[in-house]
C-alpha positions as CSV (number, residue, x, y, z in Angstrom):
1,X,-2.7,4.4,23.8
2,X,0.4,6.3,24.6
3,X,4.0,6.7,22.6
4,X,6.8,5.2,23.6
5,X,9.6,6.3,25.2
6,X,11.2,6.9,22.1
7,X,7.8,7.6,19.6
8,X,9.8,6.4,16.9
9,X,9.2,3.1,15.2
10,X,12.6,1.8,17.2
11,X,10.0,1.3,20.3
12,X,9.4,-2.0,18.3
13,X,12.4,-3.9,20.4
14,X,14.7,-5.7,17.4
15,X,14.4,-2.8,15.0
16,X,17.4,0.3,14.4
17,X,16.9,3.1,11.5
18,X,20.1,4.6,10.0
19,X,19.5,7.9,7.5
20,X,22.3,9.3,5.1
21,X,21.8,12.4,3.2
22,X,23.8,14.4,0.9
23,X,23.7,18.2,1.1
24,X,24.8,19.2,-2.2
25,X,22.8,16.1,-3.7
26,X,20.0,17.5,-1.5
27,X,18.5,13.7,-1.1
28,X,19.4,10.6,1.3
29,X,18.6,7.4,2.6
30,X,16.6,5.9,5.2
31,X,17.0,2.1,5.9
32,X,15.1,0.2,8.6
33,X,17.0,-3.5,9.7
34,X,15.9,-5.8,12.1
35,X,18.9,-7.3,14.5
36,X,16.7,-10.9,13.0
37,X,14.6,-11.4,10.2
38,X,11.0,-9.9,10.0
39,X,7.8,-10.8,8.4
40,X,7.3,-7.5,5.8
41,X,4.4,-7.0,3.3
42,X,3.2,-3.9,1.2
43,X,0.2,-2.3,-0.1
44,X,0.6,0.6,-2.5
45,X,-2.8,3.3,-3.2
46,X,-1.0,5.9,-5.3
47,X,-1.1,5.8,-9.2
48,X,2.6,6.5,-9.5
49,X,5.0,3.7,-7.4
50,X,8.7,3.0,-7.8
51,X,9.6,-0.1,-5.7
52,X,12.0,-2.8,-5.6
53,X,11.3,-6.4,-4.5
54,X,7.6,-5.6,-3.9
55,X,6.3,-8.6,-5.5
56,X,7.8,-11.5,-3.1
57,X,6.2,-9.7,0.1
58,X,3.1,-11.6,-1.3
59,X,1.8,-14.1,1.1
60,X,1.9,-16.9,-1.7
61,X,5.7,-16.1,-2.4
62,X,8.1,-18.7,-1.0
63,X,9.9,-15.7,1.2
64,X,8.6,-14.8,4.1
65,X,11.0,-12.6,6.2
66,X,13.1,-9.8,5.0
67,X,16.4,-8.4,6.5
68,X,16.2,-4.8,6.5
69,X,13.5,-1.9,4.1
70,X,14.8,1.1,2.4
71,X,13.2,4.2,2.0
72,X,14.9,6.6,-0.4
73,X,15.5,9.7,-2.7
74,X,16.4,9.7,-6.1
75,X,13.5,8.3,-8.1
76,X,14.4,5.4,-10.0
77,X,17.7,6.6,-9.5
78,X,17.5,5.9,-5.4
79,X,16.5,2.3,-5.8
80,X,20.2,1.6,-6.2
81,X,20.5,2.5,-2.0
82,X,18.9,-0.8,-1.5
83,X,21.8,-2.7,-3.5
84,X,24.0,-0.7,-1.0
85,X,22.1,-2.3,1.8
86,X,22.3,-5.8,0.7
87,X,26.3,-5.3,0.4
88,X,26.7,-4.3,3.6
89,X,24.6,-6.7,4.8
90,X,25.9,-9.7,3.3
91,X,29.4,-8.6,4.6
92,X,27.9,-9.0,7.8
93,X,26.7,-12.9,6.7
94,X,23.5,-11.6,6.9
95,X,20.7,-12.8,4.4
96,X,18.4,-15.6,3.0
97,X,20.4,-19.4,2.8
98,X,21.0,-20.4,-0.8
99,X,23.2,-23.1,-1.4
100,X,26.5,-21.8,-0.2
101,X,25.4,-18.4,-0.3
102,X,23.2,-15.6,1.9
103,X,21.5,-13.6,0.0
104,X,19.9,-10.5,2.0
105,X,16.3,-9.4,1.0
106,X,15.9,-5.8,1.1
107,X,12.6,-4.5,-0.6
108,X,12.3,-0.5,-1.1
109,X,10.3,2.3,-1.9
110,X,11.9,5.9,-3.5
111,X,10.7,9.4,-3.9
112,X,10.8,11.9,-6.6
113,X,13.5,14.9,-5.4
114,X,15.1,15.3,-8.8
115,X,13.4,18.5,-8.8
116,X,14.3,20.1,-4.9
117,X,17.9,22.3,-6.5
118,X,20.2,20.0,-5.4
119,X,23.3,18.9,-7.6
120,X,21.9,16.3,-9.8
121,X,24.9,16.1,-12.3
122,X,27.0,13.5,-10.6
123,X,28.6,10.8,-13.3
124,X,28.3,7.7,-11.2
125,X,24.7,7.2,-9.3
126,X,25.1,8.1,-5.0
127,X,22.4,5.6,-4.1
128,X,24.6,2.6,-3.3
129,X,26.9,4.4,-1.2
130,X,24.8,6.5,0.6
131,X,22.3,3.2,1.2
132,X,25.0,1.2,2.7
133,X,26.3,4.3,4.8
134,X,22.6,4.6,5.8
135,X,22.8,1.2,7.1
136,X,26.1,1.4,9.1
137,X,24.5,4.4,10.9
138,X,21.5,2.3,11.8
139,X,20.5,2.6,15.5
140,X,17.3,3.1,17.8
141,X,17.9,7.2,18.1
142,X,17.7,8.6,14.8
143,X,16.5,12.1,12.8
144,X,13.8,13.5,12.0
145,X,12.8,16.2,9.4
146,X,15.4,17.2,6.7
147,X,17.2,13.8,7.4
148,X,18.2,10.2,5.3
149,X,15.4,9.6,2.7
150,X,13.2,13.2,3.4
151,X,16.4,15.5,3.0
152,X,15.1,16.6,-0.2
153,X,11.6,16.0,-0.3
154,X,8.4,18.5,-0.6
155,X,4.8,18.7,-0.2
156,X,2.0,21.6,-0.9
157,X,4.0,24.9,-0.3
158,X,6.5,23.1,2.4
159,X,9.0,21.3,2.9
160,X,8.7,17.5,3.5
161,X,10.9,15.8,5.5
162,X,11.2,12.1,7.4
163,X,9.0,11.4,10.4
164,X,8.3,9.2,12.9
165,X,5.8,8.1,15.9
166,X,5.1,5.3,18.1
167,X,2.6,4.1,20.0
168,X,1.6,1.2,23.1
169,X,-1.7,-0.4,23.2
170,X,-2.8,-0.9,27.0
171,X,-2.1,-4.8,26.2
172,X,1.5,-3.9,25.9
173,X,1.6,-4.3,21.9
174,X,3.8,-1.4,20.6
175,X,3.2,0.2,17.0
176,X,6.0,2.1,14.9
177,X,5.6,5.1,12.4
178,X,8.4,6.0,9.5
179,X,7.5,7.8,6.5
180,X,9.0,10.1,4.1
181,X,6.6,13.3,3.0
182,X,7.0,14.1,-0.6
183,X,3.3,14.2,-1.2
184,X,1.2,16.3,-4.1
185,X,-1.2,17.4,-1.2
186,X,-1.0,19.7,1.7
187,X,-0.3,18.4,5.6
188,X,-1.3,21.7,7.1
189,X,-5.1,22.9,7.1
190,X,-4.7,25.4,3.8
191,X,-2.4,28.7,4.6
192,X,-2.5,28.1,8.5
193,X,0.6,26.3,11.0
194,X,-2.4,23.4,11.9
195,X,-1.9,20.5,10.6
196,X,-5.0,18.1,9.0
197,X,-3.9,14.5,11.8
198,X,-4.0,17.3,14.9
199,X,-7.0,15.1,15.8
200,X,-4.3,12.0,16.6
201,X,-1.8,14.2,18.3
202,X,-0.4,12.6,21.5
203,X,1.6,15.0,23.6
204,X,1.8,18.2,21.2
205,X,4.3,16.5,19.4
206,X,3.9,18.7,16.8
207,X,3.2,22.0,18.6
208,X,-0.3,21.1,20.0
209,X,-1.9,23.9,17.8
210,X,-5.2,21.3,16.5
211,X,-7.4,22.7,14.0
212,X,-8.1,26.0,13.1
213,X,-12.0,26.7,14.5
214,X,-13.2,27.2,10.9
215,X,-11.8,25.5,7.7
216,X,-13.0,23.9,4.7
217,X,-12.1,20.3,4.5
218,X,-13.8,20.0,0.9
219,X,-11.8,22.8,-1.0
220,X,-8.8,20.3,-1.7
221,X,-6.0,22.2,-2.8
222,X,-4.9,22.7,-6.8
223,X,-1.4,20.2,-7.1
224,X,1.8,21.9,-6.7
225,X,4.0,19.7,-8.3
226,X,4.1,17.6,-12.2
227,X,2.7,14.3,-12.7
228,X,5.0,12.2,-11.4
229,X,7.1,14.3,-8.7
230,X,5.1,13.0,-5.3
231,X,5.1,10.1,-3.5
232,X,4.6,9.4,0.4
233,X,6.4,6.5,1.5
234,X,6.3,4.7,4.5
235,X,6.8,1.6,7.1
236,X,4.4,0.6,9.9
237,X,6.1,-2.0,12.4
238,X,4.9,-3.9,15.5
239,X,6.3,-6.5,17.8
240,X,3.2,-8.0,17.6
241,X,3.2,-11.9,16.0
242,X,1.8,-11.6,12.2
243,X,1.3,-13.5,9.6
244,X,2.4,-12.0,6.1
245,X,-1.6,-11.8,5.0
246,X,-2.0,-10.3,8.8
247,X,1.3,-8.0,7.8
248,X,-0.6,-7.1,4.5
249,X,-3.5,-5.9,6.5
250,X,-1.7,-4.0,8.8
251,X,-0.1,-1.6,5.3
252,X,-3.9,-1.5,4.0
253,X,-5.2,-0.1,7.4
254,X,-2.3,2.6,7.6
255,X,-3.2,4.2,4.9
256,X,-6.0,5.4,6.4
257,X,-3.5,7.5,8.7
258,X,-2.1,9.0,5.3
259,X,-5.6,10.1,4.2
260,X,-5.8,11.5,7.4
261,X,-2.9,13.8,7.3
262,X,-2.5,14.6,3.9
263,X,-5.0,16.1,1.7
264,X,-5.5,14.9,-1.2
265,X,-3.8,12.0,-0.5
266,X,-3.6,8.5,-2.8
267,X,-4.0,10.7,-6.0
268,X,-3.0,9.3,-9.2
269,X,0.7,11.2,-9.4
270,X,1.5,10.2,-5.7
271,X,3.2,6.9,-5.3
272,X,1.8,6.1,-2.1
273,X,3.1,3.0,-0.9
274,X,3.5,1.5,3.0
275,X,5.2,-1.5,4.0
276,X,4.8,-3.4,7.0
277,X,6.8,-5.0,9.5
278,X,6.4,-7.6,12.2
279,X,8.9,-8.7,14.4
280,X,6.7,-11.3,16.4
281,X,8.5,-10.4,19.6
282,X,4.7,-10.7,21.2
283,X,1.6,-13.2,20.9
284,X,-1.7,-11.8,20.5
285,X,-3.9,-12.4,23.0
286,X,-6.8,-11.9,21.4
287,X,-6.7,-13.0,17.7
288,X,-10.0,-11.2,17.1
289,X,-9.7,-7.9,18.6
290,X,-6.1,-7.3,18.5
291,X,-5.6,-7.1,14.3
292,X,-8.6,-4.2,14.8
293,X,-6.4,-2.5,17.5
294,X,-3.2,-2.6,15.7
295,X,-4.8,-1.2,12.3
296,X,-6.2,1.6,14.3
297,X,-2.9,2.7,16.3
298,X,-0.7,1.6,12.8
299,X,-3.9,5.1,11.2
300,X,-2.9,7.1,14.3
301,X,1.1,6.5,14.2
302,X,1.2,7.0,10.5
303,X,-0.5,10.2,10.5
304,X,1.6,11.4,13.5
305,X,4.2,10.6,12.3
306,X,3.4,12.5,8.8
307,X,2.9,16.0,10.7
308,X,6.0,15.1,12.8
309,X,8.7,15.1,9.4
310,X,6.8,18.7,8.3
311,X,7.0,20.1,11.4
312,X,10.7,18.8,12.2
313,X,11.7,19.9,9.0
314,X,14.5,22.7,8.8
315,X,15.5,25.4,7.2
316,X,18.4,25.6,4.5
317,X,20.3,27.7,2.3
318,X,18.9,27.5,-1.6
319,X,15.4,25.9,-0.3
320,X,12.9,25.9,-2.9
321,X,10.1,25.8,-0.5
322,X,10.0,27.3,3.0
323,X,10.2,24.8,6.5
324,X,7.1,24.8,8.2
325,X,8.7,26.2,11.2
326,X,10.2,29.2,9.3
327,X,6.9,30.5,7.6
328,X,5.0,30.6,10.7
329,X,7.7,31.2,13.3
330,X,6.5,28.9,15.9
């Protein structure tokens, strides 16, 4: 296993990310669009979810592909950037065939950053616009760290931020990574720079540092944040050729990768929630082996990717939490 050129989830050929933040707001969005449809499905572990169109990524539901995923800021708030999305997706004729009409399906996923000292007093909500904004800027070189839907998020004593990883099994599958760290638990090993996926780390893509030679994995820190102010959010993407019960699987095994590199993770005031996406570029050569593969590398690439949006995160005026890179200087 070995990233890709890029190691971010755009390796998957089809798929472009566009981010849109706003500084004062401290908060963005992140979209993800396929230049065609893609077979999506979700699984969600934390106790505390806010989702839109979660329910028809079912494998019983009559639709099967989606056009694009949001990720986003704003609580509930934020789950207005994904009716910003379908607008500008629609204008492009984009969507599902309804009589006369397209309708694009755009399921998302939001964060809590209500709380991050940003300007929260606007009159009208900034969601739409900065989700369709998000999706005019999509493209397969985006940012990382305080960027679209991790501008303003948070975890244990740093800030979060939006990260990404890829990766390509040796039978030429490719694997994708994008999440936004907002979590309740800590992704570096208690007051040190290491951070808890070091273990998954391909090319000291965050700083190589591993783990600390002695630590205590069992004392969990105490939460940092109200019930109700976490969530990790996140998409896992292949070119592989998936069903939407096989895409289901895929979310369920990349949560593992959260556990991994967030500690606790899945707790009952995180929304932890992953989607997956499949563009079926590829077959699968080997129907029984290959689903195994991809869950591992979709673990890996998740927690990577995790580490990645701490570590890339950076430093700015009126932070309420330091950047990783500022408190230990590396």
């Amino acid at each position: 296993m070995r990233p890709g050129a890029r190691n971010l989830i755009t390796d998957v050929a089809g798929l472009r990310v566009g981010n849109a933040a706003d500084a004062w707001l401290r908060s963005g969005a992140t979209v993800l669009v396929g230049d065609a449809p893609f077979t999506a499905a979700v699984h969600v572990m934390g106790g505390a979810p806010g989702s839109r169109e979660t329910d028809l990524l079912a494998p019983d539901k009559l639709v099967q592909l989606v056009d694009a995923l949001v990720l986003s800021g704003g609580s509930a708030f934020g789950l207005d950037a994904a009716s910003g999305v379908v607008d500008g997706l629609r204008a492009l004729g984009r969507g599902f065939v309804a009589g006369d009409q397209r309708v694009p399906i755009v399921p998302g996923a939001i964060l809590f950053d209500l709380a991050n000292g940003g300007d929260k007093g606007w009159t009208e909500n900034p969601y739409k616009p900065l989700g369709r904004a998000a999706l005019a800027a999509a493209a397969e070189d985006f940012a990382l760290g305080t960027a679209g839907a991790g501008s303003g998020a948070t975890c244990h004593g740093l800030k979060g931020g939006l990260g990404s990883a890829s990766a390509v099994l040796d039978g030429g599958l490719t694997v994708g990574a994008l999440v936004a760290v907002n979590a309740l638990g800590s992704v570096t090993v208690g007051e040190g720079p290491q951070f808890w996926a070091a273990p998954w780390e391909l090319e000291r893509e965050f700083g190589g540092l591993g783990l600390p030679p002695r630590f205590a994995p069992a004392e969990e820190p105490l939460p940092g944040k109200r019930p109700g102010e976490a969530t990790t959010i996140a998409i896992i993407a292949t070119d592989a050729a998936l069903t939407q019960a096989q895409a289901q699987r895929l979310a369920i095994a990349a949560h593992d990768g959260m556990a991994r590199a967030i500690v606790p993770s899945h707790t009952p005031f995180d929304g932890d929630l992953v989607f997956a996406a499949a563009t079926g570029a590829k077959p699968m050569p080997d129907p029984l082996t290959d689903p195994f593969r991809l869950g591992h590398a979709a673990a890996s690439c998740l927690a990577r990717a995790i580490a990645r949006a701490v570590y890339l995160a950076q430093p700015e005026p009126g932070d309420i939490l330091p950047a990783w890179r500022l408190r230990h200087r590396c």
